[in-house]
C-alpha positions in Angstrom: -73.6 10.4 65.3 -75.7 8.6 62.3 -76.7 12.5 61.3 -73.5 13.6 61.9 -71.5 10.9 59.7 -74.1 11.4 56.6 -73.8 15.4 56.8 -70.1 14.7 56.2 -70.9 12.2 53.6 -72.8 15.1 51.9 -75.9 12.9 52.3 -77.7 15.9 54.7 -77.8 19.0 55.3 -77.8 20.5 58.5 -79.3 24.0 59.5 -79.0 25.1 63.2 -81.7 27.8 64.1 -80.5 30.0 66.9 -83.2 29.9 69.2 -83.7 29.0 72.8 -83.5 25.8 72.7 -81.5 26.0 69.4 -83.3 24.1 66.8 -81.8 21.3 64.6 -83.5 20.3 60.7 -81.9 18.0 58.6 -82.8 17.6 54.5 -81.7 15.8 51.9 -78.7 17.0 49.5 -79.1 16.4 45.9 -77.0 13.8 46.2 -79.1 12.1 49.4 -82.0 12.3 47.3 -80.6 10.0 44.6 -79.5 7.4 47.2 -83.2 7.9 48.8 -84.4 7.1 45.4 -82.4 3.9 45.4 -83.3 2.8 48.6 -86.9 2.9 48.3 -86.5 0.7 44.9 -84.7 -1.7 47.9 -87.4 -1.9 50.0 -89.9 -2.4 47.4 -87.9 -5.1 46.3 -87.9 -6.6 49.8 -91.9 -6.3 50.6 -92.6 -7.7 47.2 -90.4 -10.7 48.2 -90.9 -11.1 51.8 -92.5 -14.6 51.6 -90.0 -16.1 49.7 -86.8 -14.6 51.9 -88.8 -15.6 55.2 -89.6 -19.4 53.3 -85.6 -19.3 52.9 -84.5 -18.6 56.4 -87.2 -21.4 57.5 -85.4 -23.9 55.6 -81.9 -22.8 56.5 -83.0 -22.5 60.3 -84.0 -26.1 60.0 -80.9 -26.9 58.3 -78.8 -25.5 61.2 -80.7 -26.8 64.3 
């Protein structure tokens, strides 16, 4: 369903090779590639400040209990 929902968001592209059993590949539209672009600036983001965002739940965790 994920597949599904970003081939009609124009993220993906779907080709369906008629063969027994059918084969399925997905790739990136133009348009997927930007947001792939985007993404991975995310994660980079998120690794170089893993420490601090784990220090941060800590404290709230504490905060809560």
């Amino acid at each position: 369903l994920t597949l599904r929902g970003l081939e009609r968001d124009g993220l993906v592209f779907r080709e369906v090779t008629p063969t027994a059993p059918p084969r399925v590949d997905y790739s990136l539209t133009p348009v997927g590639r930007t947001l792939s672009m985007k993404a991975s600036e995310l994660i980079a983001w998120a690794e170089e400040h893993r420490e601090h965002i784990a220090d941060a739940r800590r404290r709230y965790d504490e905060k809560e209990d």
